[in-house]
Steps between C-alpha positions, in 0.01 A plus 500: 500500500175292560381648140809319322456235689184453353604587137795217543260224605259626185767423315641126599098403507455608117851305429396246716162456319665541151711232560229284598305593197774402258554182747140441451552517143809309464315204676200504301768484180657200631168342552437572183780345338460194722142442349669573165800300504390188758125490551413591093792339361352268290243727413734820396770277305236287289316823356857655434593139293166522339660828349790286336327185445354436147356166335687411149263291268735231392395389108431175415646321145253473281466185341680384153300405224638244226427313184588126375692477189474110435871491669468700930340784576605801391391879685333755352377692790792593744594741748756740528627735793449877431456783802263783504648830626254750741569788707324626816492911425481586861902387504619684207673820555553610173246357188718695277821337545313192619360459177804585241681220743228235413415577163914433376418175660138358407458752245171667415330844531699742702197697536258203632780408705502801693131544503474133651736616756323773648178328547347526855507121548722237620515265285536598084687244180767638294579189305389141441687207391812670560821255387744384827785670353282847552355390851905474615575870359209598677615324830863612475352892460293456832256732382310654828115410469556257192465116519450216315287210488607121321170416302475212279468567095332202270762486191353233187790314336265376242408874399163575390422122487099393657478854610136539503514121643741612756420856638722703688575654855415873599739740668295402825604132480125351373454262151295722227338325261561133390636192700669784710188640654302227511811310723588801662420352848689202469837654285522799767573264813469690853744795551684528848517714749841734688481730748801689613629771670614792300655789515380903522438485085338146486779273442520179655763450700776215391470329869249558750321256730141641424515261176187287464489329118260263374602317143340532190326219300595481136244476261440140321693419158312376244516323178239570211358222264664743230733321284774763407545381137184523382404838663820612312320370225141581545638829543707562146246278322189725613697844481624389152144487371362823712748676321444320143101608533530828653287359756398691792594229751534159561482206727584141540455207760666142507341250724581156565180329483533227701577677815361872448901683573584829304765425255531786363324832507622804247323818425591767275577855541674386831720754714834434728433442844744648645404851309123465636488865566588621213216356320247815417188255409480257796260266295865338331466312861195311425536155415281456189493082512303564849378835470392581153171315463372538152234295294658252369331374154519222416742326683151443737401217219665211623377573831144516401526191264640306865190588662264362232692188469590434872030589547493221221286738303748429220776332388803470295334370232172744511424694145272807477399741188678817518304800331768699469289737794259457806272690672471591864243675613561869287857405433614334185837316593779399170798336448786744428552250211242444198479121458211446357171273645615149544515268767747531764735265726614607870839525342389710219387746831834525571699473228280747275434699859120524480310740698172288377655230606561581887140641485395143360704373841340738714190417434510149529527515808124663549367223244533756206450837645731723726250432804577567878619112485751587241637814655534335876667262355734696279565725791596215809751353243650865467495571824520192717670293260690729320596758745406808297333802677723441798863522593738192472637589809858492384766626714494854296368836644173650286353232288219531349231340512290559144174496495243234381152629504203273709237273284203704603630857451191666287691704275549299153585197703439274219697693278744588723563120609535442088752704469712339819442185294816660281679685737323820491314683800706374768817573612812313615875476510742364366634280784126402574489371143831287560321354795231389331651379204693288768231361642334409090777285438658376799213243540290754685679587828516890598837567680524867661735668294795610721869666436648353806734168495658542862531680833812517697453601866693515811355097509594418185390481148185345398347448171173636409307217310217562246159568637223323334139733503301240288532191381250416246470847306423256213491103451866350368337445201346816468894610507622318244216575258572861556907470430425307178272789361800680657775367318292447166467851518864592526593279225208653272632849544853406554528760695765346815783274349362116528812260632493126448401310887344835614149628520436837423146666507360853522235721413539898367240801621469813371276710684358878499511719777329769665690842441477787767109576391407204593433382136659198299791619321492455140858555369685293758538182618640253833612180378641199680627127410474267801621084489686230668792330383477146638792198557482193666467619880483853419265751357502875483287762439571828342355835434600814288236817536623810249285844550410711201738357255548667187591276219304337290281182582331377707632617896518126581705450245802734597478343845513111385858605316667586858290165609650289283838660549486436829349128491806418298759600742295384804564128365852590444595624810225328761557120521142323373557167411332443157158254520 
């Protein structure tokens, strides 16, 4: 009896401690919980939002571009709504079926559409600048893992018009090339910011208090000093005559003189914007007019002639004997012309384009030689004057700078400086040309060449006025000396059509080039025509560059018949009141 006893009270002790034990544990579970749910709250319920909660870049509008055509402004850079469809593989439960789904909407490779989908990512793009009408299809299919994305698509109502001037925009939003990338900043604003709460597969939910959203910031508008007609016509004129001389390219700039704006910029091939990537050779982006320096001929004449006049080395009326030939150093330099020894007039130097004659210029400036004088002279009015050797610092991504070699470089400097005399052994471009031309017959002020008329901001729009550099390039006579050798010269070759109250002058330049060993092609030619056409309160200048054409005649030649073509419909269209 006392042995069950014993065996009974074994028993209720071992229940007795196991329900202490599971007591025990019950208790240390509740404190547990309490931690969880009251001390750690805050704790325990942000890191389980953090899960859900995702940031949504919000994209800022990129900012319109537009021309003036003598009436409003019209657009030719605009934006238009387009989405971008992705997928995050770790939601998709079937790439096969997945990807016959998407591709009856967006199209494409069934194949790459189901490889994209089984990528071991999160993130992967199916589509870009899908239309809304697909985006809804999508939406209305709910397709588990797949989402979209609005993104912002630059569309060009003007076509393939100033491409090279304008640029474009890159899938990832930035300006390539052109007014594009060198504006980027400005045109692409501040994008916003969204965060949300979203569900177990990443989408935000509709309505959720977790919302925190900061606004975008469009980009600025802006208005170009591009005058829509005559880029139309710069355009047709210059591809008319590409085409006509089976050159290999061409290029044209139209300044306004008196205040330095663009207007109008063409070069030929040119591509459509909007099909940027289908372009196999990406140097049909380069804007010749600012990045094609070449040397020039001579077109360079004039210039020299301004710097002997405005040193009052010589004069309008000086006279020197021209032996058909002179020699520098080893180097004997001709005219391309046989004209016999006679004496010569500083308009027969431009009008009979004589290599002799800039020589003759250059060194009078030494006292008769080509001297250290002479070149230091020759180079600050390039280069300080001038503006060659340097960028213009126009509002255009990649100019060039050309090069302009120093007066005390030791190899052949004195021959080397002779041929600069005519445009040879230096290297510019076309818009620097236009610059400088400005400057010759303005009266002598330099104005920064520029392609912007107005900015339109949150603030307002505000004009961007001309930007003077220097203003006393040459003396105002100096100027006018220069645009009657000018305008004797047009009316001498009667190349550009004269008009009665107008003053038209230019000079031609036919130059030779250095081919891909690095010698002086032979069998082909650069030529270019550069003048102003003048009015009362008016002036312009103009420049046509054609590369390697083929017809017959001198290069210059072939590019003074789009000149003149254009000229003429320049004082149609543009309103210059006649002197």
């Amino acid at each position: 009896m006392k042995t069950q006893n014993n065996i009974n009270k074994s028993k209720f002790d071992r229940t007795l401690l196991l329900r202490g034990g599971l007591f025990l544990a019950g208790a240390i579970l509740l404190v547990q919980l309490f931690i969880v749910q009251i001390v750690h709250h805050d704790y325990y319920s942000a890191a389980a939002l953090a899960e859900h909660v995702k940031k949504f870049e919000v994209s800022a509008e990129r900012g319109k571009i537009y021309m003036n055509d003598g009436y409003a402004t019209v657009p030719v850079v605009l934006n238009e709504k387009k989405y971008l469809v992705y997928a995050d593989p770790k939601y998709i439960q079937s790439s096969d079926q997945t990807a016959n789904q998407l591709q009856q909407l967006i199209g494409g490779d069934l194949k790459q559409l189901e490889e994209l989908l089984k990528k071991d990512t999160r993130y992967v793009v199916l589509a870009k600048k899908v239309d809304r009408s697909v985006a809804d299809r999508i939406k209305e299919q709910k397709i588990k893992g797949v989402g979209l994305k609005e993104i912002s698509v630059r569309t060009y109502p003007q076509g393939k018009m100033a491409s090279q001037v304008l640029g474009f925009v890159n899938d990832d939003g930035q300006g390539q090339y052109g007014f594009e990338e060198y504006y980027n900043q400005q045109l692409s604003g501040k994008n916003g910011l969204q965060q949300k709460i979203t569900d177990i597969n990443g989408v935000p939910l509709a309505i959720n208090n977790n919302q925190e959203q900061q606004d975008p910031i469009a980009g600025n508008d802006v208005t170009l000093s591009l005058d829509l007609r005559m880029q139309k016509i710069v355009e047709e004129r210059l591809q008319e005559n590409v085409t006509r001389t089976s050159s290999k390219s061409g290029s044209a700039v139209l300044i306004d003189a008196n205040t330095g704006k663009i207007t109008a910029m063409a070069n030929v091939p040119t591509y459509d914007p909007s099909q940027y990537a289908t372009q196999q050779d990406i140097s049909i982006f380069l804007n010749t007019a600012t990045n094609g320096a070449w040397e020039p001929g001579s077109v360079m004449k004039p210039l020299m002639m301004s710097a002997a006049f405005n040193e009052q080395k010589l004069n309008p009326s000086s006279t020197y004997f021209d032996k058909g030939s002179v020699q520098i150093a080893d180097r004997t330099i001709k005219n391309s012309m046989e004209w016999g020894a006679r004496t010569m007039s500083m308009n027969d130097i431009i009008t009979k384009s004589l290599n002799t004659g800039a020589v003759y210029m250059m060194q009078s400036l030494g006292g008769g030689q080509i001297d250290e004088q002479a070149r230091t002279i020759w180079y600050q009015y390039l280069t300080e004057r001038y503006g060659f050797g340097k960028s213009t610092n126009i509002e255009l991504a990649g100019e060039q700078g050309g090069s302009v070699i120093g007066p005390k470089d030791p190899d052949g400097v004195a021959v080397r400086y002779a041929n600069m005399s005519f445009g040879q052994g230096l290297t510019v471009t076309p818009l620097q040309l236009a610059a400088a031309y400005s400057a010759l017959i303005n009266g002598g002020t330099y104005y920064q060449p520029s392609i912007l008329s107005s900015v339109k901001t949150a603030n307002g729009e505000q004009a961007v006025p001309p930007k003077v550099v220097t203003s006393n390039v040459v003396s105002p006579q100096v100027s006018q000396d220069i645009r009657a050798v000018l305008q004797l010269g047009a009316s001498q070759n009667n190349k550009p059509a004269l008009r009665d109250g107008y003053a038209i002058g230019a000079k031609s330049g036919t130059a030779e080039f250095v081919g891909d060993d690095g010698v002086y092609k032979t069998d082909a030619y650069n030529g270019a025509y550069i003048g102003f056409i003048a009015g009362k309160d008016k002036a312009y200048v103009l420049i046509v560059r054609l590369d390697e054409p083929k017809t017959s005649g001198f290069a210059s030649a072939q590019a003074a018949i789009a000149w003149a073509a254009i000229s003429n419909e320049v004082l149609n269209i543009v309103p210059i009141a006649p002197m």
